[in-house]
N, C-alpha and C positions, 0 to 999 in steps of 0.2 A: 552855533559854534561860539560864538561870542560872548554870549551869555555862562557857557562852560567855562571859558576863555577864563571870565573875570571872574568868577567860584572861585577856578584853580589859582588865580592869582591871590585873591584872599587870603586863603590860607598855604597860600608858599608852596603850592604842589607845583614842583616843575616836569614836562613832557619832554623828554629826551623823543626825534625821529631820527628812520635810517642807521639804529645800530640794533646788533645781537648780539646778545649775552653771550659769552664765552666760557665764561666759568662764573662756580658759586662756591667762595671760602664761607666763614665760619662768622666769617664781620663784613665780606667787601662783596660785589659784585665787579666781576669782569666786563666791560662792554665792549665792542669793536665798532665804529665808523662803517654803513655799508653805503657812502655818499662816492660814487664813482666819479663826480667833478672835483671832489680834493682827492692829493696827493698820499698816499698811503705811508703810513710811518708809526713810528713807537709814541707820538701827540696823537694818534686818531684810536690807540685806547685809551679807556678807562676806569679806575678802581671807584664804584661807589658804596660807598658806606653803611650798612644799616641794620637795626635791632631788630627788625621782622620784615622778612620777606615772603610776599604774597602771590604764587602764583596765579594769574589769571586765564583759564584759557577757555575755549570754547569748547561746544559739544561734539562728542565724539560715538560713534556706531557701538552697539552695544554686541562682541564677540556671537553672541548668541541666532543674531540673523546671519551675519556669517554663516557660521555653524549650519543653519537650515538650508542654506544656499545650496550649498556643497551636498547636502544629506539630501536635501528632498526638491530641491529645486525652487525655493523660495527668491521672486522676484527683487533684487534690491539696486539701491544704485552703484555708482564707481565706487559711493564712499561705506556703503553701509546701511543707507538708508532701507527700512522694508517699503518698500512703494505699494501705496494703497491707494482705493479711488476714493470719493467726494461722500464715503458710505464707510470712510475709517477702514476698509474692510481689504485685504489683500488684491494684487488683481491678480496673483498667478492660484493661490488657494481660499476660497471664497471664506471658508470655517475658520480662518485668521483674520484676527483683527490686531491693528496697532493706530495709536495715538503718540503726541507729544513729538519728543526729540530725537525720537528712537525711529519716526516715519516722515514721509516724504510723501507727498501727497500728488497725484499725476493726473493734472485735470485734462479735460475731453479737448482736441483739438476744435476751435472753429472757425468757418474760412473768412479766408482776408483777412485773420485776428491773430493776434502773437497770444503763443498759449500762454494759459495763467499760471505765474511761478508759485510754488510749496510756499508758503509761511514761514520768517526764517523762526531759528531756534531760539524762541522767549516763551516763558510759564506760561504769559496770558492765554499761546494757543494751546496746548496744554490744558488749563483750566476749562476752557471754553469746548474743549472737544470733550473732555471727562464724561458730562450728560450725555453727549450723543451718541460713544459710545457704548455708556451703559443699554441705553434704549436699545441700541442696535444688536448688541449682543445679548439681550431679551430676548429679539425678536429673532433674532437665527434660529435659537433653543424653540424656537416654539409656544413661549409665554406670552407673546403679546397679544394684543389688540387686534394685529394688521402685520400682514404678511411684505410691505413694503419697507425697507429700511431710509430712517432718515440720512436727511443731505447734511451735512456741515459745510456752513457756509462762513470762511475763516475773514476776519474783517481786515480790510488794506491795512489800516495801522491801528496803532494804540498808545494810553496816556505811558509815556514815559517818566519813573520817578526816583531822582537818587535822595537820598538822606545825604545832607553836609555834616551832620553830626554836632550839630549844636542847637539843635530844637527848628533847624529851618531845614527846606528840601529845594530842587530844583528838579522842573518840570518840564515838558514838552508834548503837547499836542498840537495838531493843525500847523503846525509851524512855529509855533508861539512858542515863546519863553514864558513858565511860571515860577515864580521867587518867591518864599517868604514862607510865614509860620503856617499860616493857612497849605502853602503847600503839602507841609508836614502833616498839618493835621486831615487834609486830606486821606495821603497816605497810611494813616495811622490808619482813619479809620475803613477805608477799603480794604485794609489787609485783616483787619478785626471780624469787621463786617463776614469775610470769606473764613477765617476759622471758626466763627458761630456755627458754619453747616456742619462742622464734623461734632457738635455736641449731640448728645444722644436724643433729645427732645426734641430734637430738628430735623432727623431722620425721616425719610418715608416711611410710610408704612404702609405694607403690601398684604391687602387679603386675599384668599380666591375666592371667585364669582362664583356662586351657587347659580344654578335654573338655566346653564349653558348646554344646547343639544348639539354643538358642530363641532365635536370632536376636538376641539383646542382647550388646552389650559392659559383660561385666560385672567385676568386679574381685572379686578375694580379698577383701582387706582394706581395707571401707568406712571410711568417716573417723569417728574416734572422735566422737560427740557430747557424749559426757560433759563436764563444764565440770572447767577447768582444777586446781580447789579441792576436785573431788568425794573425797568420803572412802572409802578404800580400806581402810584398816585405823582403829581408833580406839580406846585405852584404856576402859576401863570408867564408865560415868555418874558422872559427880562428883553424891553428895548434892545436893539443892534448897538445904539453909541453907550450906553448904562454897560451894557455886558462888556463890550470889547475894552473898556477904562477899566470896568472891576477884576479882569483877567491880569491886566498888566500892575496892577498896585500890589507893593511889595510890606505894604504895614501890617499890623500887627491886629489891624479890626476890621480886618474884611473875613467876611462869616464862608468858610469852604466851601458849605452845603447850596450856598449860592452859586458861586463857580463852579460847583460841580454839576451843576442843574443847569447852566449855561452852556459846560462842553456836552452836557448829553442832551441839549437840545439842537447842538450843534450839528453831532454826532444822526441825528435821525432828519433832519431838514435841509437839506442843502444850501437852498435859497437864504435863510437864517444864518449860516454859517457862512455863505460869500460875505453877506453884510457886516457880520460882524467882525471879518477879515479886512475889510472895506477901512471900516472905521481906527481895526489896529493900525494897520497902511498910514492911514493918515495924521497918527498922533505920534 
């Protein structure tokens, strides 16, 4: 929070809390005061001024599960969601699948355990369900391999990354504040990296198996599920005190691919990642 804190203060972003917009003229914005310890009065509106106003809001149910609810009996939440199991896959209609923003995801009760909550609504789960769902709705049709559908298994958190809009970004993983150009380029290139796969040369490609007698149409070569970032080759552990000082430096020559190779060592070792928590703690 703090580290947002001082972004926003940089470049003069200020956070109005506790009011709602009332009206939207043509130049101003309405706001109203909803602080119930001050005294309500014509001081607790206000007109703010500005050349572009940007809605922000969050995700919302797509009309369309609605729609099935009522028609066919399609499982959703209060709000919309289609509720699916740990298999992408509906649990009231198995031949239905949903991903992303549009599902909600209802893991398995287990005892003495508080059930595991849906993933909230960000791309990354999204991106990272994409593969599983491809696979899975393979294998419904009958094309695969193996008549078992995979599990997606959504990860507790993820790198947070905004653009400041001047060649630098700000980050957050593990807890941590990340600052600086390397942030940026980080993001640059993760977000590069993931539209490489939709070039046409990058595509799978799917033959069918010849010399198959069990009746299934099955293919060679099933569709990768590995996630797009998975690490294939990787330089040697960067030390705990090395890593957790290179995380936090905010100049202009610290190399990303290092830090990036630090939180996804993080990311997969536990023990690695306490320490190197360890060591932020104490600087």
């Amino acid at each position: 929070r703090k580290a947002m804190e001082n972004v926003m203060k940089k470049y003069e972003i200020e956070v109005k809390h506790n009011v709602v917009v009332t009206e939207v003229t043509s130049t101003h914005v309405r706001v109203v005061s909803t602080d119930k310890d001050r005294n309500s009065g014509d001081d607790e509106c206000g007109m703010i001024p500005y050349t572009h106003c940007i809605w922000a809001t969050g995700a919302e149910s797509h009309p369309l599960s609605r729609d099935l609810h009522h028609q066919c009996g399609l499982s959703i939440t209060e709000r919309g969601w289609i509720e699916v199991n740990q298999h992408l896959q509906s649990i009231s209609h198995p031949n239905i699948f949903a991903a992303g923003d549009c599902c909600e995801i209802v893991f398995p009760s287990e005892d003495d355990t508080e059930k595991k909550k849906s993933p909230p609504k960000a791309g990354v789960y999204a991106v990272r369900s994409g593969p599983i769902l491809i696979e899975n709705l393979t294998r419904q049709l009958g094309l695969g391999n193996c008549n078992n559908l995979v599990t997606y298994n959504p990860q507790e958190d993820f790198l947070k990354l905004i653009m400041c809009g001047d060649g630098t970004a700000l980050g957050f993983r593990f807890g941590i504040p990340l600052y600086g150009t390397w942030v940026w380029n980080l993001k640059d290139h993760i977000d590069r990296k993931f539209m490489d796969l939709f070039d046409v040369k990058n595509l799978p490609v799917l033959t069918k198996e010849d010399g198959k007698d069990d009746g299934n149409d099955c293919y060679s070569n099933s569709y990768d599920t590995s996630q797009y970032d998975a690490v294939v080759e990787k330089p040697p552990q960067l030390d705990a005190e090395h890593a957790g000082k290179l995380l936090l430096r905010t100049d202009d020559d610290v190399d990303f691919q290092a830090a990036w190779n630090v939180l996804r060592d993080m990311m997969f070792d536990d023990e690695y990642k306490s320490d190197v928590l360890k060591i932020i703690e104490s600087l």
